[in-house]
N, C-alpha and C positions, 0 to 999 in steps of 0.2 A: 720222840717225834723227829725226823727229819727234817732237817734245815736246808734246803736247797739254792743253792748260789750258781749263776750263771757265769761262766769268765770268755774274754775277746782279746784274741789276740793277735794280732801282724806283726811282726819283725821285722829285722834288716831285710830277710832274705827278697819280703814282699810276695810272697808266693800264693797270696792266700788267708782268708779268716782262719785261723782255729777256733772253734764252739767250745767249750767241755760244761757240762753241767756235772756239779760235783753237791752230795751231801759233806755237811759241815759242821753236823750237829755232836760231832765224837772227836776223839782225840785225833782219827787218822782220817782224812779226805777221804771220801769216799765215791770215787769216777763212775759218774752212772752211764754215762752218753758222752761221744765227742766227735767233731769230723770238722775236717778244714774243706771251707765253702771257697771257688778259686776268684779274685777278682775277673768281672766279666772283661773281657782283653782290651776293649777300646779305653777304659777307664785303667787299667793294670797299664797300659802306654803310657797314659797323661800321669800315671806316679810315679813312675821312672824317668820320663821327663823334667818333670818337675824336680825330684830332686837330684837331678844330673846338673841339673841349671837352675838354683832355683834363686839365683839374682835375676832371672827372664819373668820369674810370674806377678804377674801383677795383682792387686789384691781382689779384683775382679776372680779372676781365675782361684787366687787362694780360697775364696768363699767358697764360687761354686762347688771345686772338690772339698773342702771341708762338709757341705750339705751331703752329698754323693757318698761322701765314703760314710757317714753318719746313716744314711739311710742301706747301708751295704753289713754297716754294722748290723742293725736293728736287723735285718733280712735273715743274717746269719744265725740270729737269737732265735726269731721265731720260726724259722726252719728247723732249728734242734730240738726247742722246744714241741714241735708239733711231732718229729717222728721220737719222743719221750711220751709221749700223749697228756702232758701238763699242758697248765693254760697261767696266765702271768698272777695268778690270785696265790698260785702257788709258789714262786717264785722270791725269795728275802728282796736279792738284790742283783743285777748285773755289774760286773767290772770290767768297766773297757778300757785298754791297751790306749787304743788309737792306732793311727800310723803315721811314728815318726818319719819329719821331712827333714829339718835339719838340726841337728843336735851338734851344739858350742856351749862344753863346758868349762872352756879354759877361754873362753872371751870375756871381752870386757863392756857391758856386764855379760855372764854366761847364761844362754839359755837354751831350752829347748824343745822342738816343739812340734805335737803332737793334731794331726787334722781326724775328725770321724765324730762329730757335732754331737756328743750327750742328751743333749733335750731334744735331738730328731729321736734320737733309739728310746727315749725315756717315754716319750711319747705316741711312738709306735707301739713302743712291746707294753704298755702302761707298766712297767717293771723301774722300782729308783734303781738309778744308775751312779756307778760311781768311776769316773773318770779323770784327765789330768792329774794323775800321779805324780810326775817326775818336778816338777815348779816345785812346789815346796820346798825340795828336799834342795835343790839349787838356793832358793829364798832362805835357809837356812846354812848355805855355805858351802854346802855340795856338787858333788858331778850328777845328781840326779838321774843315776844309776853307776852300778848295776844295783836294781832294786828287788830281785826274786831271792837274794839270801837270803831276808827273815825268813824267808817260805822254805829253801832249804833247811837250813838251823830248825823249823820245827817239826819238818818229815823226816829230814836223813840223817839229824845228828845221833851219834851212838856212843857210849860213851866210855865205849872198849877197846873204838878203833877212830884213826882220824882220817878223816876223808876228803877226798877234793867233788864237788859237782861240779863238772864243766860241759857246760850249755853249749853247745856247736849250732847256731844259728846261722846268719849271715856276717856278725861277728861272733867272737869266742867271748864268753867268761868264765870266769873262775869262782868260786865257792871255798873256802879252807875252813871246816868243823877241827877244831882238834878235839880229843876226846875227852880231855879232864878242865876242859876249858871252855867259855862262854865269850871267850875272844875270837868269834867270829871274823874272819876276812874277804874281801873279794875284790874282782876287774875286771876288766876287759885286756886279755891276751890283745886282742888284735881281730884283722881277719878271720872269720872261720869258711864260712861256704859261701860268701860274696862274689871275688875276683874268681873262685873258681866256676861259678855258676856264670859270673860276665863273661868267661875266656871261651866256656862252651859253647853259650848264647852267639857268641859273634862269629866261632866258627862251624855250627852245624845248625838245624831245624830242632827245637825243642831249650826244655830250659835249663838241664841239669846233667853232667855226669851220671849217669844208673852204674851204681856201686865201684863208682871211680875206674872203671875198664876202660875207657881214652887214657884217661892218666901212665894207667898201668902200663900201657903202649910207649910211653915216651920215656927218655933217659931223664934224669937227673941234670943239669947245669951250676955246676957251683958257682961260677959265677955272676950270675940273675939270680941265682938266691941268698949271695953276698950282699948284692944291692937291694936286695928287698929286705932283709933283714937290718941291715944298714941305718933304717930308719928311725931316727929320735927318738919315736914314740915307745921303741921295746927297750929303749934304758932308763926311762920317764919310772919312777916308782911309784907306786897307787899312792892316794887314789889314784886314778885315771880311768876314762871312760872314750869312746871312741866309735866311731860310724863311719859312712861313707863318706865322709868332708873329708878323710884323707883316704878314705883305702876305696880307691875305685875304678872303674876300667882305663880312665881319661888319666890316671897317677900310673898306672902301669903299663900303658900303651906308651908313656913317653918314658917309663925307665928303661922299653922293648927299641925305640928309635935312638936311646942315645948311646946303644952298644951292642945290641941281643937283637936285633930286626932279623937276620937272618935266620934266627933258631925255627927248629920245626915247630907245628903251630902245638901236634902231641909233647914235643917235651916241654914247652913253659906250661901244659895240665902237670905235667910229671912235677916241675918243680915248683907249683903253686901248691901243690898237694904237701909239698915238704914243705915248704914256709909255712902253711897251717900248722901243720903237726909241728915241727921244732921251736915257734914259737910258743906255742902250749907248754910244751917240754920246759924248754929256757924258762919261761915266767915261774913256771913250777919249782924252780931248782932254785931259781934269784928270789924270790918276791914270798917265800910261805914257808911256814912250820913245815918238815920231814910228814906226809900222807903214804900210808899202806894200800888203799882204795882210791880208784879212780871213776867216779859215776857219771856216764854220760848220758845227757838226753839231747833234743833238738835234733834238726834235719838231718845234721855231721855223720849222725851214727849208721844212718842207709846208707854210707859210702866206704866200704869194706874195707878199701883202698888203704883210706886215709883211718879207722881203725886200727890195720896194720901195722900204717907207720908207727900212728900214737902207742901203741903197744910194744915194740922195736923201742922207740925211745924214752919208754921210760917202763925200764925190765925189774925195776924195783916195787912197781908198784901192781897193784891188781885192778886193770882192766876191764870193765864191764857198765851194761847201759842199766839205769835206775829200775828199769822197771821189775827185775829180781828183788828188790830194795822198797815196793808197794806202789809205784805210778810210771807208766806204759812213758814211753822216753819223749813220744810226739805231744804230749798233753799237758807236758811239765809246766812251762810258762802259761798257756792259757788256765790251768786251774791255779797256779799263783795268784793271778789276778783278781781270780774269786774269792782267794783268801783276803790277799790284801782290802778287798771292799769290805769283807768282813771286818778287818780292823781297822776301818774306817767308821764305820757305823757304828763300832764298839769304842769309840776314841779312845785308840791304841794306839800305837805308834807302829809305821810299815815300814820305815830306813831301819839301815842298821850305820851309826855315824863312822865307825871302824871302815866299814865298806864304801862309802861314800863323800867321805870327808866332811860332813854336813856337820853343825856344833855341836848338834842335840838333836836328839830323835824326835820326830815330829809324824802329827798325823797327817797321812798322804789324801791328795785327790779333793775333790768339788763333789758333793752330791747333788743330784738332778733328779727330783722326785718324780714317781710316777703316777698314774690318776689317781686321784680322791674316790 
């Protein structure tokens, strides 16, 4: 019998819902449907707003968008759902993401925190949901993320070869399977497709480098990519976890006016594109067990560019995106999601404490039932 799980997913990058409706019922995910639904733009404004400044919002505002993105969520379920041709009677469970707005793991106290209202989508799609993930695993001592390792560890580990997944969203993480070992690792590199997606946004019409061809156009700067490297956070050893509350266009516009304003506007893509890439690299070489295999998914990997580099700098390893490996590279973290609701509902435990520094593995998320 198949088990079908629904997972919701938005990122740093913000670009958009991901859908994936995956079977659950077997040892390996099984991706039936997926597609990222885009934030309608007036609402995709007031998120980026918000979390550009989000000591401006007041809690007025925090609700409304929390209802808004809640009912964007549910919108996105039942849109996948209907071109699946299920109806929610079918349906285990939903796992939403949310969309983080401001994540402080290293505050005191640290938290983080996620808007997209669970009992709006729980209630629309009549589907239980399972949301707020990341608390727990803070409430138990962690960065409360990165939290799709167990989901790697139980697709992609092999036990021939040891591997890195690294997730190229709007930040990076890291994944380390070794192969004879259940000593899972993970973090957040840094940056992945953030500042380069802020540098394009500010200076052309649209929201992304298409397969990093601006970039490719500009030179390299050593030094704008001294200062960007420079930064505490890539000598910091995991855990650690990491968003836009340091890496954003307002931290790199003023690293550009305190030395670099003059650079062309193509070479700081050219050498964002390298502080992506040589950060991954670096963390890779400091912070993990020797990897043979490099599996990438998330956004990172349509930017051919920045493949390239990643591939150039690290000539030891083998190169290539997941979905050769059983899950297409765009879908990766939204059917994570759907796993982890699954063990959730199975009270299983979905941190891994190695990855997140948390004391003890703990069951993730709040369930929000759906109709009677």
């Amino acid at each position: 019998m198949p088990e079908y799980y629904l997972g919701l997913m938005s990122g740093t990058s913000m670009d958009g819902i991901d859908a994936a409706l995956v079977d659950l019922s077997g040892d390996t995910p099984q991706l039936l449907r997926a597609q990222t639904r885009p934030w309608p733009a007036p609402l995709h404004a007031r998120i980026l707003k918000t979390v550009a400044a989000p000591e401006q919002a007041s809690l007025r505002d925090t609700g409304i968008l929390d209802t808004e993105l809640g009912e964007q969520f549910a919108n996105a379920a039942l849109d996948l759902m209907a071109k699946a041709r299920l109806d929610s009677s079918q349906i285990t469970a939903i796992g939403s993401h949310g969309q983080t707005l401001l994540h402080v793991p290293d505050g005191q106290p640290a938290f983080s925190m996620q808007l997209g209202d669970a009992n709006r989508i729980a209630e629309k799609t009549g589907i239980t949901t399972v949301a707020d993930f990341r608390r727990r695993d803070i409430a138990a001592g962690g960065q409360g993320a990165p939290l799709v390792p167990a989901f790697h560890q139980a697709l992609f580990h092999d036990p021939g070869t040891p591997r890195a997944i690294l997730n190229i969203g709007g930040m990076a993480n890291l994944t380390l399977l070794p192969a004879d070992s259940d000593a899972v690792t993970g973090f957040d590199t840094g940056p992945g497709n953030v500042l380069l997606d802020a540098w394009y946004r500010k200076n052309h019409q649209g929201d992304y480098d298409e397969r990093g061809a601006w970039a490719q156009r500009g030179d390299l700067n050593q030094s704008l990519l001294e200062h960007l490297v420079d930064h505490p956070y890539f000598s910091q050893p995991p855990p650690r976890s990491t968003g836009r509350e340091l890496f954003c266009l307002r931290w790199l516009e003023e690293l550009l006016q305190s030395g670099h304003h003059a650079l062309p506007d193509a070479d700081v893509q050219r050498t964002l594109t390298e502080f992506t890439a040589q950060t991954i690299a670096t963390a890779l070489e400091h912070f993990g067990p020797p990897v043979e295999q490099v599996l990438v998914c998330g956004g990172g990997v349509h930017n051919d560019f920045l493949m390239q580099r990643l591939a150039a700098l690290l000539p030891e390893q083998q190169v290539e995106t997941t979905e050769k490996y059983g899950l297409h590279p765009d879908w990766v973290e939204a059917v994570a999601f759907a796993w982890l609701a699954k063990q959730t509902l199975e009270g299983k435990a979905g941190n891994i404490p190695g990855v997140t520094g948390a004391n003890r593995a703990v069951i993730l998320g709040a369930i929000y039932p759906g109709k009677i």
